[in-house]
Structure formats: C-alpha cells, structure tokens
C-alpha positions as CSV (number, residue, x, y, z in Angstrom):
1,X,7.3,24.5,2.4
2,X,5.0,27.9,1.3
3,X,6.0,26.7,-1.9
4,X,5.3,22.7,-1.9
5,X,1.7,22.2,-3.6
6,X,3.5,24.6,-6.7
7,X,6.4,22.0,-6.3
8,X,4.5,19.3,-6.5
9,X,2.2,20.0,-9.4
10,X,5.1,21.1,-11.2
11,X,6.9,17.9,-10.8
12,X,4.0,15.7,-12.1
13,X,2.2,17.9,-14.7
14,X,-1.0,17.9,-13.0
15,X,-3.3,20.8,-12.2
16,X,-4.9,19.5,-9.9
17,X,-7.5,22.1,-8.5
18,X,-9.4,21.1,-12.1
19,X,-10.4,18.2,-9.8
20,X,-12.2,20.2,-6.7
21,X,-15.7,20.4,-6.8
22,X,-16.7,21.5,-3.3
23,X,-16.2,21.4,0.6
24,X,-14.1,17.8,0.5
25,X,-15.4,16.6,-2.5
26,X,-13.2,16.2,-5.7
27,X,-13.7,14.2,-9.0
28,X,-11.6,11.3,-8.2
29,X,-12.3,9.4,-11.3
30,X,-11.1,12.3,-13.5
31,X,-8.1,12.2,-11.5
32,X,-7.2,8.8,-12.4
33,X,-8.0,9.3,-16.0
34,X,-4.8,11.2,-15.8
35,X,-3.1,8.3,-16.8
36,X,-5.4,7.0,-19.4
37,X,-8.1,4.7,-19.0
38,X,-6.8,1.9,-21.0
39,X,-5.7,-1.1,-19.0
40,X,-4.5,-3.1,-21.8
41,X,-2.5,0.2,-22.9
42,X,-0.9,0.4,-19.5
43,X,-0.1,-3.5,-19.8
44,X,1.8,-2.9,-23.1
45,X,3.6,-0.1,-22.1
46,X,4.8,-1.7,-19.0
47,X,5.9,-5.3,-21.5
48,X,8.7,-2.8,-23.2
49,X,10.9,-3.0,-20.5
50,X,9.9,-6.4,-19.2
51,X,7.4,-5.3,-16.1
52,X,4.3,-7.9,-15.7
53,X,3.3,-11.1,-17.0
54,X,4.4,-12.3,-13.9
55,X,3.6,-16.2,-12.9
56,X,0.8,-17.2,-10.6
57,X,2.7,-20.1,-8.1
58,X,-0.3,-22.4,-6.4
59,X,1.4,-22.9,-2.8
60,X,0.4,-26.2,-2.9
61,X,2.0,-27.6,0.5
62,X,1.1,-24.3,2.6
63,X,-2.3,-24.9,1.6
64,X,-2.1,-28.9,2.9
65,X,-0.6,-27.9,5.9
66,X,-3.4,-25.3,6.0
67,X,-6.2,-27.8,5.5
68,X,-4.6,-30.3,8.6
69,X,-5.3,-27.4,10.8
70,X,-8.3,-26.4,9.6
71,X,-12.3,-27.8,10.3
72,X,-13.4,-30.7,8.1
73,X,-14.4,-29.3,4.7
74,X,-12.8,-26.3,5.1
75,X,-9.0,-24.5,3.8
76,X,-9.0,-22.4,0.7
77,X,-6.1,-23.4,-2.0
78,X,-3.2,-20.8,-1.7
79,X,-2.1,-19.1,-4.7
80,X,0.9,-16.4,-5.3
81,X,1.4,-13.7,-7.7
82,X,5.1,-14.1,-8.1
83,X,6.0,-10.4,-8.7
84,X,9.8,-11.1,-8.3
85,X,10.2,-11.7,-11.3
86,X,9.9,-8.1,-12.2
87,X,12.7,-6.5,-13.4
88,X,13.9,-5.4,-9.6
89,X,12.1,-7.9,-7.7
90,X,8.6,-6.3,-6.7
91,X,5.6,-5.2,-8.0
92,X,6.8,-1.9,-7.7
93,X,8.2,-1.8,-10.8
94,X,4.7,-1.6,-12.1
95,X,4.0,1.6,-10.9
96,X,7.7,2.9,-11.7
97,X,7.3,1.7,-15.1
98,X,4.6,4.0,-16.0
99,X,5.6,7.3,-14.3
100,X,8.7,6.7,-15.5
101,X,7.8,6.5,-19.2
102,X,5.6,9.8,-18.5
103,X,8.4,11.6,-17.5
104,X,10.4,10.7,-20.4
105,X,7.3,11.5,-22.4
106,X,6.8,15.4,-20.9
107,X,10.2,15.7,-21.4
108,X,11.8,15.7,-17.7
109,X,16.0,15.6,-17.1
110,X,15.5,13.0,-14.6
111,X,12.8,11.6,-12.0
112,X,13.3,11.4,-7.9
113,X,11.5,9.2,-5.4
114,X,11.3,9.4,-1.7
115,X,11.3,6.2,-0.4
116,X,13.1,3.7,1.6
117,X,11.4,0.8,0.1
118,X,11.4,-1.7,-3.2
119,X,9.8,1.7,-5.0
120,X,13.4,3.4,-5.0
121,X,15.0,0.4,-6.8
122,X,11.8,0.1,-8.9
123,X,12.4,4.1,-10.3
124,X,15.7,3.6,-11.0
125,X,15.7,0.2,-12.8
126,X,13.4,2.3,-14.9
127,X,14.8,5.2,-15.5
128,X,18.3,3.0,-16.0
129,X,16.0,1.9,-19.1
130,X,14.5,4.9,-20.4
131,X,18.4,6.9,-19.9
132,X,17.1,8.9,-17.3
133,X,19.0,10.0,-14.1
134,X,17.6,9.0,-11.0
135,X,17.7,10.7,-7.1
136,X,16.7,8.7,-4.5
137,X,15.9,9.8,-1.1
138,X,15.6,7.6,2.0
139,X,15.1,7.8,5.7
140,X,18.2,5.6,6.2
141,X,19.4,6.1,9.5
142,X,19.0,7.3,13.3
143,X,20.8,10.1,15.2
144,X,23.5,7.4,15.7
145,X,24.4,6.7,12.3
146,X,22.5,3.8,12.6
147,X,20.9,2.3,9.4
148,X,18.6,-0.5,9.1
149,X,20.3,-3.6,7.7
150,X,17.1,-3.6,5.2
151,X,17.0,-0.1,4.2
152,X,20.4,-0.2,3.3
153,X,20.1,-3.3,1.2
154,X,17.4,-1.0,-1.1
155,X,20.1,1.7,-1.4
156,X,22.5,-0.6,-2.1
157,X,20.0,-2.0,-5.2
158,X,19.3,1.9,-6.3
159,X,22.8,2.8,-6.9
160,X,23.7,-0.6,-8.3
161,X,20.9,0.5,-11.2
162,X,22.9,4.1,-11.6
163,X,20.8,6.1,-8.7
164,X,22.0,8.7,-6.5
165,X,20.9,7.9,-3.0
166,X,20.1,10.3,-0.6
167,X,20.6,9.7,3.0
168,X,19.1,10.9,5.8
169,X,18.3,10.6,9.5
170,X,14.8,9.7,10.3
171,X,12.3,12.7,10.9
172,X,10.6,16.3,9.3
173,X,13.3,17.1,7.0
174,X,13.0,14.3,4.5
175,X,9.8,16.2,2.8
176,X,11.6,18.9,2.6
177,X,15.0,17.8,1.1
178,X,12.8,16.0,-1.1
179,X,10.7,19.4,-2.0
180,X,14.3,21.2,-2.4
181,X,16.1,18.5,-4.7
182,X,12.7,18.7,-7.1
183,X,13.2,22.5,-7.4
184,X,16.7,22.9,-7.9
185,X,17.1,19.5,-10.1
186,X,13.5,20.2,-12.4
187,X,12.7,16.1,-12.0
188,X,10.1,14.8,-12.4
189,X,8.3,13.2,-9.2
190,X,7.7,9.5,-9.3
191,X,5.2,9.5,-6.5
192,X,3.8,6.5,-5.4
193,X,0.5,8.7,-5.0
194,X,0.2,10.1,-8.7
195,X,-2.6,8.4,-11.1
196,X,0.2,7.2,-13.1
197,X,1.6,4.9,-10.3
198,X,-1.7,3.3,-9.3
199,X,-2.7,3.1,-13.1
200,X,0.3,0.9,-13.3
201,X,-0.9,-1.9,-10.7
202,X,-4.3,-2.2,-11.9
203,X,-2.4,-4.9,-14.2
204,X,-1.5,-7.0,-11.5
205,X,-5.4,-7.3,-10.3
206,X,-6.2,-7.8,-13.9
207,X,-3.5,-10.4,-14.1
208,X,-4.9,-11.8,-11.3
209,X,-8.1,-12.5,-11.9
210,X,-7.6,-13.3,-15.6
211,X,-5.1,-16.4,-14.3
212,X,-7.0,-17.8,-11.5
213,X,-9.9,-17.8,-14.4
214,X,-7.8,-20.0,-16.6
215,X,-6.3,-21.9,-14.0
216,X,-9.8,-22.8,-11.7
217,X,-12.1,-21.9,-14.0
218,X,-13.1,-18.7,-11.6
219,X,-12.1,-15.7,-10.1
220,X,-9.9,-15.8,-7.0
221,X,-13.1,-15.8,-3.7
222,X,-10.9,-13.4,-2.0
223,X,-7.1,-11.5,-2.1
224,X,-4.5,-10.5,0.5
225,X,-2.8,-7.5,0.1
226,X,-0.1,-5.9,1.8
227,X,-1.3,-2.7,3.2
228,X,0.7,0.7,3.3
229,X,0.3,3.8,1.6
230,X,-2.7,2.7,0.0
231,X,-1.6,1.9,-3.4
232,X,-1.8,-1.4,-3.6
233,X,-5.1,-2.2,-2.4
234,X,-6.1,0.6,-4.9
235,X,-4.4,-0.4,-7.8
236,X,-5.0,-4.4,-7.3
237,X,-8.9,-4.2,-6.6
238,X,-9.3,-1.7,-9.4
239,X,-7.7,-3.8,-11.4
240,X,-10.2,-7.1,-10.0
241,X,-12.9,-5.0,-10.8
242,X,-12.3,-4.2,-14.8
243,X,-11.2,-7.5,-15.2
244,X,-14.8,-8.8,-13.9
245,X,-13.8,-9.5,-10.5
246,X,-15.9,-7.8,-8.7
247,X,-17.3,-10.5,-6.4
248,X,-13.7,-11.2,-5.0
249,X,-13.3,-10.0,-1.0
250,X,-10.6,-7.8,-0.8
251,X,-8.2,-8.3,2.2
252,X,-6.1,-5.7,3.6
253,X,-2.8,-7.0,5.7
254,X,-0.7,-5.2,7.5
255,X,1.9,-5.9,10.2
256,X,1.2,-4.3,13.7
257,X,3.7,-1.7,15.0
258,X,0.9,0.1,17.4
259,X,2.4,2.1,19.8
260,X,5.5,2.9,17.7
261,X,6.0,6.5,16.5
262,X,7.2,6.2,12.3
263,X,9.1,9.6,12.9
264,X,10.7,8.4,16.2
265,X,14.2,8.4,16.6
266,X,14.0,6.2,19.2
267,X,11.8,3.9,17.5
268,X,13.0,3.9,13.9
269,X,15.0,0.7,14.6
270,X,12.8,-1.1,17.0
271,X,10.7,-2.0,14.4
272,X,11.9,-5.0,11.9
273,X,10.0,-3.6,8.5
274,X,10.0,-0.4,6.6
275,X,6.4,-1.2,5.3
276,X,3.4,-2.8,4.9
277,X,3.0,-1.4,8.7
278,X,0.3,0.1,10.8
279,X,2.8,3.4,10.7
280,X,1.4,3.8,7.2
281,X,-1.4,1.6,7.0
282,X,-3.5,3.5,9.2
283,X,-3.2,6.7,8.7
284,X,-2.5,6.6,5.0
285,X,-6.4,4.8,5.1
286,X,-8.0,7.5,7.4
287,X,-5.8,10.3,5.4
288,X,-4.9,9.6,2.2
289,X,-4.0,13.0,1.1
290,X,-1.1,13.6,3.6
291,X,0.9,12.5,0.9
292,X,3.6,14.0,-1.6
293,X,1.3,14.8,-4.0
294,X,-1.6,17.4,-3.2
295,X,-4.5,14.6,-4.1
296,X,-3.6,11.0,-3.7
297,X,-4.7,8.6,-6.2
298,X,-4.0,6.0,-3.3
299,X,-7.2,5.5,-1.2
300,X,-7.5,2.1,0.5
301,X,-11.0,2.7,2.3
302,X,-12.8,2.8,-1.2
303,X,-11.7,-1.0,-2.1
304,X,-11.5,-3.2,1.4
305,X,-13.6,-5.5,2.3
306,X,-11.7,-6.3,5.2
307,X,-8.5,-5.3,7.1
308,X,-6.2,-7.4,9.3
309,X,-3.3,-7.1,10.8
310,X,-0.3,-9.7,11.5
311,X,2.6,-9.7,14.2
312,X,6.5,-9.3,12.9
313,X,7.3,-12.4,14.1
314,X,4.0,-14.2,12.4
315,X,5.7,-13.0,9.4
316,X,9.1,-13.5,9.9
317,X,7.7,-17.4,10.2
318,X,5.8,-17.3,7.2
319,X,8.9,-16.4,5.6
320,X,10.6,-19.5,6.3
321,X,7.7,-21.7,6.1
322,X,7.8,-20.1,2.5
323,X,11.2,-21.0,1.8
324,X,11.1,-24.8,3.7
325,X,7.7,-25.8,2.2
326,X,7.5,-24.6,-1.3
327,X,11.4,-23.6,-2.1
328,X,10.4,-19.9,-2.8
329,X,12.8,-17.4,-0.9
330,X,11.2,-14.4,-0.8
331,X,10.0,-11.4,1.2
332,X,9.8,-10.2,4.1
333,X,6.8,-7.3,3.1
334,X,4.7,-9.7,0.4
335,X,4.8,-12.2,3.3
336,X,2.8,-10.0,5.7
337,X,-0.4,-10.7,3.6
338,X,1.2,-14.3,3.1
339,X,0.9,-14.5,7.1
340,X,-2.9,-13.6,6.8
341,X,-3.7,-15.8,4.1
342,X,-2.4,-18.6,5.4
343,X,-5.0,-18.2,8.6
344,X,-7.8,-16.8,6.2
345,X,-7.4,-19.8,4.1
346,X,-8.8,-21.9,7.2
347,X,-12.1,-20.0,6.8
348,X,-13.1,-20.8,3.9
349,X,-14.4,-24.0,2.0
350,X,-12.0,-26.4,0.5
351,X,-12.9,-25.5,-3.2
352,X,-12.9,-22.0,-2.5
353,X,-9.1,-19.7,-3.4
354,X,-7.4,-16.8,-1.6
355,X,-5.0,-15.2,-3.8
356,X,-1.0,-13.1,-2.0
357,X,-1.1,-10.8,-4.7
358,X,2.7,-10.0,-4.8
359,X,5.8,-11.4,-3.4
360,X,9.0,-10.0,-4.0
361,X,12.7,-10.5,-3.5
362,X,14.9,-10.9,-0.9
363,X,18.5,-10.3,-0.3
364,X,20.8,-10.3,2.3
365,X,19.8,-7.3,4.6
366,X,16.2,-8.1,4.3
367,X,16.4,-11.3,4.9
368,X,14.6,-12.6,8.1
369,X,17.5,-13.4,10.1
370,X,19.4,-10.0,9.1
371,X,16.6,-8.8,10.4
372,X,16.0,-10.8,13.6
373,X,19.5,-10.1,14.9
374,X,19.5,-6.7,14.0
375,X,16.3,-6.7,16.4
376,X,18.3,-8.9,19.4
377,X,21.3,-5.8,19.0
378,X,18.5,-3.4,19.9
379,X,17.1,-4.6,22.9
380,X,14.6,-6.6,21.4
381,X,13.4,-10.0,23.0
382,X,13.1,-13.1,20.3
383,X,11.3,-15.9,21.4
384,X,8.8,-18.8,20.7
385,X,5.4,-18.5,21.7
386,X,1.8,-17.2,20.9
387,X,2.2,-14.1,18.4
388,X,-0.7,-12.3,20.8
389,X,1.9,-11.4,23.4
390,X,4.0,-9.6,21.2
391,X,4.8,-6.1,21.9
392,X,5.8,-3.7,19.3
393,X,9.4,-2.2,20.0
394,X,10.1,-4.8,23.1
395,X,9.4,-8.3,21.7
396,X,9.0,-10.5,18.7
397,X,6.9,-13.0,19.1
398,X,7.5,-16.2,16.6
399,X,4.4,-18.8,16.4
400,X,5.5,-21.9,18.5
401,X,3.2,-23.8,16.0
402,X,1.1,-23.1,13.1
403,X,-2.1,-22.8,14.2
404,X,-0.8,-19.9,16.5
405,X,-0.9,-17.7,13.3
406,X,-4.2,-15.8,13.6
407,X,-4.7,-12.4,12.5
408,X,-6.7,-9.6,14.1
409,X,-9.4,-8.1,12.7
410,X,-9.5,-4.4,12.3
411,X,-12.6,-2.4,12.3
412,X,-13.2,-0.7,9.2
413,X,-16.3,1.2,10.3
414,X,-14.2,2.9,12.9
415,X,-11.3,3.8,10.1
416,X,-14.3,4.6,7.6
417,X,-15.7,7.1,10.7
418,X,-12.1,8.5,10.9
419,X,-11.5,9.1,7.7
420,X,-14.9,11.2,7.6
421,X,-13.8,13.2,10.5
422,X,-10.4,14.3,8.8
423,X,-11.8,15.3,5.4
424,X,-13.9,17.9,7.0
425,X,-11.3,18.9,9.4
426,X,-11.5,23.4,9.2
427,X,-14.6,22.7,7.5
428,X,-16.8,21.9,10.1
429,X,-18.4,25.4,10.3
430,X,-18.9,25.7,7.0
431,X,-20.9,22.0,6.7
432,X,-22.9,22.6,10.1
433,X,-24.4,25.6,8.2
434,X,-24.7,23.7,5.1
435,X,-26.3,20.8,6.5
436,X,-28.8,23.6,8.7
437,X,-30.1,25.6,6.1
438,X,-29.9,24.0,2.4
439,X,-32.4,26.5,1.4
440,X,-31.7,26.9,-2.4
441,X,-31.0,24.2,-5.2
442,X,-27.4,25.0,-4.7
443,X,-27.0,24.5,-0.8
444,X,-28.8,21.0,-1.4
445,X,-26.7,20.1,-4.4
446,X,-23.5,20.9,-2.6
447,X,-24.9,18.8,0.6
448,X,-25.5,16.0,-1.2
449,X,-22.5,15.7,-3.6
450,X,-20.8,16.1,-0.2
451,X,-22.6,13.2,0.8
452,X,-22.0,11.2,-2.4
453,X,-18.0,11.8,-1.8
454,X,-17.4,10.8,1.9
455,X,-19.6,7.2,0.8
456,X,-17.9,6.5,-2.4
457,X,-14.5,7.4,0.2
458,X,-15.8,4.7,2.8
459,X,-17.2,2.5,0.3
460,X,-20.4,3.0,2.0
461,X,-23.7,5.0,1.2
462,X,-24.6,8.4,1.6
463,X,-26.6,7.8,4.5
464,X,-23.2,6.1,6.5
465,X,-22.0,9.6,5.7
466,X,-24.9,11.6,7.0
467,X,-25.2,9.4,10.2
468,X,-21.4,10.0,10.7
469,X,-21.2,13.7,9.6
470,X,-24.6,14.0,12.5
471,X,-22.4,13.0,15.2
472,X,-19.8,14.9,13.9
473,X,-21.0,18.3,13.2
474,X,-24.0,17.6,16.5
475,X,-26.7,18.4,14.3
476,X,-29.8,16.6,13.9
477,X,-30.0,13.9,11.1
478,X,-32.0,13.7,8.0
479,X,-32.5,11.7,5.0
480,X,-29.9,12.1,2.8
C-alpha cells in the first residue's frame, strides 16, 4: 500500500503529477488528452474488433403505455441504445476496447481488471482479441462462501473468454491483491478510471446523438444513464457534447441501496445488484478520486443535470415490462435508468425524446428471478406494492401498477457542496490563509484557479465555489 500510486502509474503509463497545478486543482483536460482527442479515431479503433455501431431500438409500446398514464399532451417517445450487441453484451466493451489496444501498443504481457461487473468480461473479450492474457479480480463472495448468483455469472463469462478469475471475499483486501498481482505480473491496468476508458464511451454519446438526429430530425431532449463509478455519465455527455448535443439534459439513475454498507459482509448479499447503485453512485460523485488510479478521469458532477434514484424492485419490473412489451431480454443494470425513463418520459411533451443510453445482456444468474430468489433465501421480503416502502436489505418492493414507478429526485447541490468539502480535505489550513491574505499576484492567481477548478468540478461557477468554500473554511466571502 506505501507503494500503490508507483503501482498504479506504472501499470497505466501515466505520470500523472504533470497534471497538478495547485491546492486541489489539476488540468483535467490534459488528463484526458491522454488518450487522444480524436473521437472519430477512438470510433475506428474500437470497429477492429467489432465494439460500437450499436442499434438505436425506439421502445415504441413502453412509450404508449407511458403516454396512457401520463397528462394529456404529455410522454416523451422512448428510445434504447442497444449496447448488447457488443462483442460481450455491454457497453463496457467500449472502454475495454481502448485500454486494451493501449496496452498492446506500450507493450504490456497482459492487462488485469478489478471488477465484479460486465467490465471484467469486457477486458477479456479484448484481450482474447488482441492475444493478451487476462487477470480478473472480483469481490465474489461472503465469509460463507457465499457468492452472488450474478457475480458468478460475470466470472463465469471472463473465463469462458480465456481469463483467470480471481476470487475473493468481500472487503479491504481486494485493493490490495489487486496492487500485488500488478506488481509481480507487470500488466497493464485496465481501469475503468483511466482517460483511455472514458475516451472509449464518448462514442456511445456521439452515437447517440448522431442517430436520434437521423432518426427525429434532432438531438435526444434528454438521456438516462446508469450511474456508478462515474464513467458513464462522463463518457456519454462528453460524447453529447462534441457531437453538438449540448442542449440535451443529462440524467443520472441509480438504484437505491441507502443504508447498506458496500464493504459489509453482512450486507454484501442483501443487496440484488453489483452496480449502478448508491454504494458507488454517491460517493464515486462526491469523490471521484478514491479510485484505482491516482486521478480519475470518471467525474459525474461535471456533466448531470439531474440525478435520480430507482428502487430494486422498480427495476426488477422494468425488466420484465422490457421483455413482455417489446421482446428485448435484457439487463438488470441498463434497466435502472430504463426504470427512470419510463417515469421521466411522463414529464415531458409528446414530441419531445428521452434516450436509455445502454442496455446489455442477460443470462441466467442475472436474470431477475435468479436474482429475486436469491433475495427470498436471504431474508428478504418480496412483495407487490408501492416501490416507496421499500427498504434496502429487508424488502423489495415491486410496483403493483405502472404508475407506481416514480423516481426520487436527488439533490445535486448538496452532492456538488460535498464534493467541495472533500477536495480540500487536509487542505483547509492552507486555503483559509489563502483565501485571508492574497496579497501578491500569485496568492490571487492560485485563489482563483482554485475557484475555477471546484466550479468546472460542480458544473457550477466560481462564485458556487466561493459561497461553499465561505461556509467551509468560516471565513468571510468575497467576490470571486
């Protein structure tokens, strides 16, 4: 663990302190152009082994059933980006595909992962094509041996691609293994934090945009993405954004598991999804950089517009909904922003679109009812009724109708405040002095590129960040 930032920038080939530039600040734009600033490059490279082009489904009978429970005038048309049909079944393989390729470009032996999710299946899949070995490492199980029927199902997927899967119990000593394996084995790290793995989904917000263009003659009014680490909202509204899309309200989902502890071993299987939860959503928004990777290239509270979040069984009916009404068998984790969008939808006008930005594919540990009874063996109650009364870890809550799906809103200022209050964390000595004297061109540079950073981080201005940093440090405040 003395060791792990060394690790780390070993294992990706990026030096990253030529990205500091102050208290908290650090050039984050540079940091991306890590991986090029090309788009259309990135889409090309990612075409040699089959990854994007993906097909845009219109969910044509969620979106009637949407406009019967909506006001007069009002339900958005429901659209898909069917990102199963990527090489392993997610739009993970978009990020895989391009830190894969650069570590067969710098010349790596191999390239790990540490994930329990679609990502691990995405590396190797990749690497499988590029004749690279592949480690990957999961939080598998609990101190009873006990592994979650969908977790397994992704390990099952790496090795059938060639990987070596490592298993462990949940808690502390998965970062570690991980840091060990990278040290004695000399991979490279296919973080889903690096440049290169955000790089790679900015062609799904591109695709995005660019289809719902040709198909409506517009951009999408507003997208639904499945909130976790941060990577997807980062990659897909960057994406929006050099496509033209920069109008387009960008919606974070994620499913609600408040009150349950991620590194838990009591928890670990009382929840029914390994992501696209509030375990990572949150703080993975409010502290991007507690990562594996010293500088995350993953950081949600620049690009949302909004953030909502959905109950496991509000999904879990979504799921089926998908499968009975438009024939599509997929998820369960691109149905959490499914789930939202299917409420949003009854918000806006009738001529108005709200794009689910990825699905992906199920199988037979993640599918819903794997999942459900897995749930009923631990304790937890299943039952019909409003999705409000569900309680993380104790019940699961399936809509007894429709209209019953509602998603809560989250407030953003509160996460943007948050955020604020851990970049500065051991710092706040240093910035109350700052902030109190500023008595030479320096001292007022440095304030204000502080300034700069923590409102380009919250997607706000400056003066959200002085305001914030005021009540923070207890000093007076000024104009920025």
């Amino acid at each position: 663990m003395t060791d792990r930032n060394d690790i780390m920038k070993r294992s990706v080939g990026i030096e990253y302190e030529r990205f500091e530039s102050g208290f908290v600040a650090f050039d984050y734009e540079a940091l991306m152009r890590e991986a090029g600033d090309d788009v259309r490059a990135v889409a090309e490279l990612q075409r040699e082994t089959g990854v994007g082009a993906t097909p845009l489904l219109e969910l044509r009978n969620l979106t009637a059933l949407a406009r019967r429970l909506a006001p007069r005038g009002k339900g958005a048309r429901i659209f898909m980006k069917d990102e199963a049909a990527n090489p392993s079944g997610s739009f993970k393989a978009r990020r895989a595909a391009v830190s894969v390729k650069k570590a067969k470009t710098m010349g790596f032996p191999g390239v790990m992962a540490a994930t329990s999710g679609n990502y691990g299946a995405a590396v190797a899949s990749q690497a499988a094509m590029r004749g690279l070995q592949c480690i990957v490492v999961q939080e598998c199980y609990d101190s009873r041996g006990i592994g979650q029927p969908e977790i397994i199902e992704k390990a099952r997927a790496c090795e059938a691609y060639g990987a070596e899967v490592v298993q462990l119990t949940v808690g502390p000593e998965l970062f570690t293994v991980f840091l060990s394996l990278l040290e004695e084995t000399g991979c490279f790290n296919a973080s889903l934090y690096t440049p290169f793995s955000v790089a790679g989904i900015e062609t799904l917000g591109v695709e995005v945009a660019e289809q719902m263009r040709t198909r409506t003659g517009r951009f999408p009014d507003m997208t639904v993405i499945t909130h976790a680490g941060g990577g997807n909202v980062t990659g897909t509204a960057r994406g929006l954004a050099k496509a033209g899309a920069t109008e387009t309200v960008v919606v974070g989902a994620s499913v609600n598991l408040q009150g349950l502890h991620m590194a838990s071993d009591r928890d670990f299987n009382r929840k029914s999804f390994t992501t696209g939860h509030t375990g990572f959503g949150v703080p993975f928004a409010v502290m991007p950089d507690r990562s594996d990777v010293p500088r995350s290239a993953a950081r949600p509270l620049r690009y949302l517009d909004r953030y909502v979040t959905v109950g496991q069984g509000e999904v879990f009916a979504m799921t089926e909904a998908l499968a009975r009404l438009e024939g599509l068998e997929r998820g369960p984790a691109g149905n959490t922003a499914l789930a939202a969008a299917f409420a949003l939808a009854r918000e806006l006008d009738a001529e108005q679109t709200i794009v689910v930005q990825e699905s992906e594919y199920t199988g037979a540990g993640k599918h819903a009812q794997a999942q459900l009874a897995f749930a009923r063996e631990n304790g937890i109650e299943v039952r019909l009724g409003d999705p409000r009364e569900e309680i993380p870890g104790q019940s699961i809550v399936l809509p007894a109708t429709p209209e019953l799906l509602a998603p809560q809103e989250q407030n953003l200022d509160k996460l943007r405040r948050s955020r604020i209050r851990h970049a500065i964390k051991g710092r706040e000595s240093e910035l109350r002095c700052l902030a109190r004297a500023r008595e030479n061109p320096n001292d007022e540079q440095r304030w204000r590129e502080t300034l700069a950073f923590l409102g380009e981080e919250t997607k706000r201005t400056p003066a959200f960040a002085q305001e914030t940093l005021a009540r923070l440090l207890e000093i007076e405040p000024s104009a920025p």
